[in-house]
C-alpha positions, 0 to 999 in steps of 0.5 A, spaced: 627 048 709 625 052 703 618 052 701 615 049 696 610 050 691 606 046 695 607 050 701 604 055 697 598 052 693 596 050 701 596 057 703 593 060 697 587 054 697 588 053 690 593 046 687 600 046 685 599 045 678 596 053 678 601 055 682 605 052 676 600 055 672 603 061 675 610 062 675 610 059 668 606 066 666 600 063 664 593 065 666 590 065 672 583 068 675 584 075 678 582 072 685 587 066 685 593 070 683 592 076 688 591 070 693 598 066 690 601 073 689 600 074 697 602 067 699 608 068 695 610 074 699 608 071 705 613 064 704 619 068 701 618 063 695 623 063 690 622 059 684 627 053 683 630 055 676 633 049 675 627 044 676 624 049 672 628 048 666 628 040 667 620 040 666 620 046 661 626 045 657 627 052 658 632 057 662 627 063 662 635 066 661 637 071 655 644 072 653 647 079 651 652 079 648 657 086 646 663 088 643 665 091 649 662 092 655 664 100 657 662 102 651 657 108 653 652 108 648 650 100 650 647 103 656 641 105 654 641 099 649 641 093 655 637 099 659 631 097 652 633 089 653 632 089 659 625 093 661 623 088 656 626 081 659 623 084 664 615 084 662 617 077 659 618 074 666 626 073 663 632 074 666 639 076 662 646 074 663 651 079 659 657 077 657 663 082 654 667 079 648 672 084 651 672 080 658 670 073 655 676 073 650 672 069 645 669 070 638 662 073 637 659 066 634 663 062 639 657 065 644 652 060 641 654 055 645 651 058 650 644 057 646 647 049 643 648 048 652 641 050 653 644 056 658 641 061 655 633 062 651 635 066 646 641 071 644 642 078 642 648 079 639 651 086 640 656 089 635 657 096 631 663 093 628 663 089 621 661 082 622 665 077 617 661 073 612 664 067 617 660 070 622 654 072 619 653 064 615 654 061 622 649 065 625 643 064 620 644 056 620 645 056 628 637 055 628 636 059 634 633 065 637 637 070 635 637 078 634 643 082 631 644 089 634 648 093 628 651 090 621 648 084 619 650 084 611 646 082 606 646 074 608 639 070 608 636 068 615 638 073 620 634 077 625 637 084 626 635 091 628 640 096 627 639 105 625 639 108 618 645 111 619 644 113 611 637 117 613 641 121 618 647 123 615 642 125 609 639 129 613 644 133 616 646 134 609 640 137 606 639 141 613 645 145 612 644 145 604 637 149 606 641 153 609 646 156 603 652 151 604 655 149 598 661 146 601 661 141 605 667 138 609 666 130 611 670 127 617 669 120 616 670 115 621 673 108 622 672 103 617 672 096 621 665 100 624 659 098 620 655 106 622 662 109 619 662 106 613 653 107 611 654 114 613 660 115 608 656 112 602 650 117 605 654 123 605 657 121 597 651 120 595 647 125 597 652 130 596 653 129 589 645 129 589 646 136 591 651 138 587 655 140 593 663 141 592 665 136 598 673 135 602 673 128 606 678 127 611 679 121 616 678 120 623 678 114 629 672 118 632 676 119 638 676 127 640 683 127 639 682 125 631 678 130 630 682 134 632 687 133 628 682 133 622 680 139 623 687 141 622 687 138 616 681 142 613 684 149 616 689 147 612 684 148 606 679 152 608 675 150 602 669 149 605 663 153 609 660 147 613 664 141 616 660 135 618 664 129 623 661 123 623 660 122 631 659 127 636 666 126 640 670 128 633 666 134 632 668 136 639 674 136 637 673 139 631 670 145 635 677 145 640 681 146 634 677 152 631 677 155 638 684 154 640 686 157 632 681 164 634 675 161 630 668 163 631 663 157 630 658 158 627 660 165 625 666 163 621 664 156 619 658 151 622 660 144 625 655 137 626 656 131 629 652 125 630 650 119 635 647 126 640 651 123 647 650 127 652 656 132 651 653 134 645 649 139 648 654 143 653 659 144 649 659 151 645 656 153 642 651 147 642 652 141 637 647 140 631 647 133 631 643 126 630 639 122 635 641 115 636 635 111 638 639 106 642 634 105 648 629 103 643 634 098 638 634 095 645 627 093 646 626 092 639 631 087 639 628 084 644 622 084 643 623 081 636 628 076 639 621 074 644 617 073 638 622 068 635 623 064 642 615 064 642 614 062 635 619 056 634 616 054 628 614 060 625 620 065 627 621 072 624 628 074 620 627 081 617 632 086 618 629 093 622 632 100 621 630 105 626 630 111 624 635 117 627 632 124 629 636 130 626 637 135 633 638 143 631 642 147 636 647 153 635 653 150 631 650 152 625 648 158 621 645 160 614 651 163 609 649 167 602 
């Protein structure tokens, strides 16, 4: 027979309702829940999780949701959701939209089947209207990591990717560069499409002469735009809008003789790991991934906590430029 929370109370000298207390995550004295604690250790006791969620009405289970599971930079995001899933006494259940082969508002039937206590929803991607309107009227804990467009009702945390561009941008501007070449990314991908408006616009701000080419953030297709740029050679600086199309940008210029930053500087964005091996080392911009997961899921657990008064803001952290070696002053 498993033990119960009888079994613990009696070991503990205390009653059941303060061993339910307990693993409800309410309060106890100091003395009891040392005694508990050990009581627990001692029995090997597993609380039954299905006979909690009939008496509470809930899982103490958050579902995380993204786009695609093997994308490298969601690692540091669930790494944050978890560590504060954790603090909470929550468990989380992930699920792949890759793997799962359903549609990202269709993972709010596991909040309608009370699977789950809450949902975060991660996705770079551009979210259609559709599915942004059936997200604010779910009337559920809910958190967006990423593009949450400008609908009333929703809760999202997402990087100011407009401020991180700007950065780069007046960087190298204090650095004398007055032409500046763009390698633009994706356009079904939210981040590609703000760092492209910020690029634009800050670049007309300053005055500065700008060439823009496309790319699918792939080191390949940065590559290639490089190549379309040497074709130019209109410009002293080129800015890619991810780290893995800078690094082929970089490739290029090595494989065709030219000296970085000697010749012309290169930027990147998203700071990956890479980015500081490569040489020369890239000046790029630092994602905070690992805090937009605890953000979101500390913003989720306010909406869980607070049924009735639930939070629906939009959070922007800001990005981090990071100086190395892949650019020099000119003039």
């Amino acid at each position: 027979m498993n033990p119960t929370i009888r079994d613990v109370a009696k070991l503990a000298n205390t009653s059941k309702s303060t061993v339910s207390r307990f693993l409800n995550g309410q309060k106890v004295k100091k003395e009891t829940e040392e005694a508990l604690i050990k009581a627990i250790k001692e029995l090997n006791f597993y609380p039954n999780v299905n006979a909690r969620r009939l008496v509470m009405s809930k899982t103490k289970t958050i579902g995380v949701v993204v786009d695609d599971i093997a994308n490298y930079f969601y690692s540091p995001i669930i790494s944050g959701i978890e560590k504060v899933a954790k603090e909470k006494g929550f468990h989380c259940v992930f699920y792949s939209l890759t793997t799962n082969y359903f549609y990202e508002s269709s993972s709010l039937e596991l909040l309608y089947e009370g699977q789950v206590d809450g949902l975060i929803l991660v996705s770079f991607k551009l979210r259609s209207n559709e599915t942004l309107n059936k997200i604010a009227n779910a009337n559920y804990p809910i958190v967006l990591v990423g593009h949450a467009g400008t609908i009333d009702g929703i809760a999202s945390v997402d990087v100011d990717d407009v401020s991180g561009i700007t950065d780069i941008v007046h960087y190298l501007n204090r650095l004398g560069h007055e032409k500046i070449a763009y390698i633009s990314g994706p356009e079904n991908y939210s981040a590609s499409k703000f760092r492209l408006a910020g690029f634009q616009k800050v670049a007309s701000g300053l005055g500065i002469k700008t060439s823009i080419v496309c790319s699918n953030w792939s080191n390949e297709s940065g590559y290639n735009a490089m190549n379309e740029l040497l074709q130019k050679m209109d410009f002293t600086a080129v800015v890619a809008s991810n780290d893995e199309a800078a690094i082929g940008a970089l490739r290029a210029c090595h494989d065709l003789g030219y000296q970085i930053p000697h010749d012309f500087s290169i930027t990147g964005y998203d700071d990956i790991a890479i980015s500081s091996w490569v040489s020369p080392s890239l000046t790029t911009v630092r994602q905070p991934f690992e805090e937009i997961g605890r953000k979101a899921a500390e913003y989720l657990f306010q909406n869980i906590e607070n049924e009735n008064d639930s939070v629906m803001n939009r959070i922007l952290l800001k990005p981090k430029l990071i100086v190395r070696d892949s650019c020099v002053k000119v003039g």
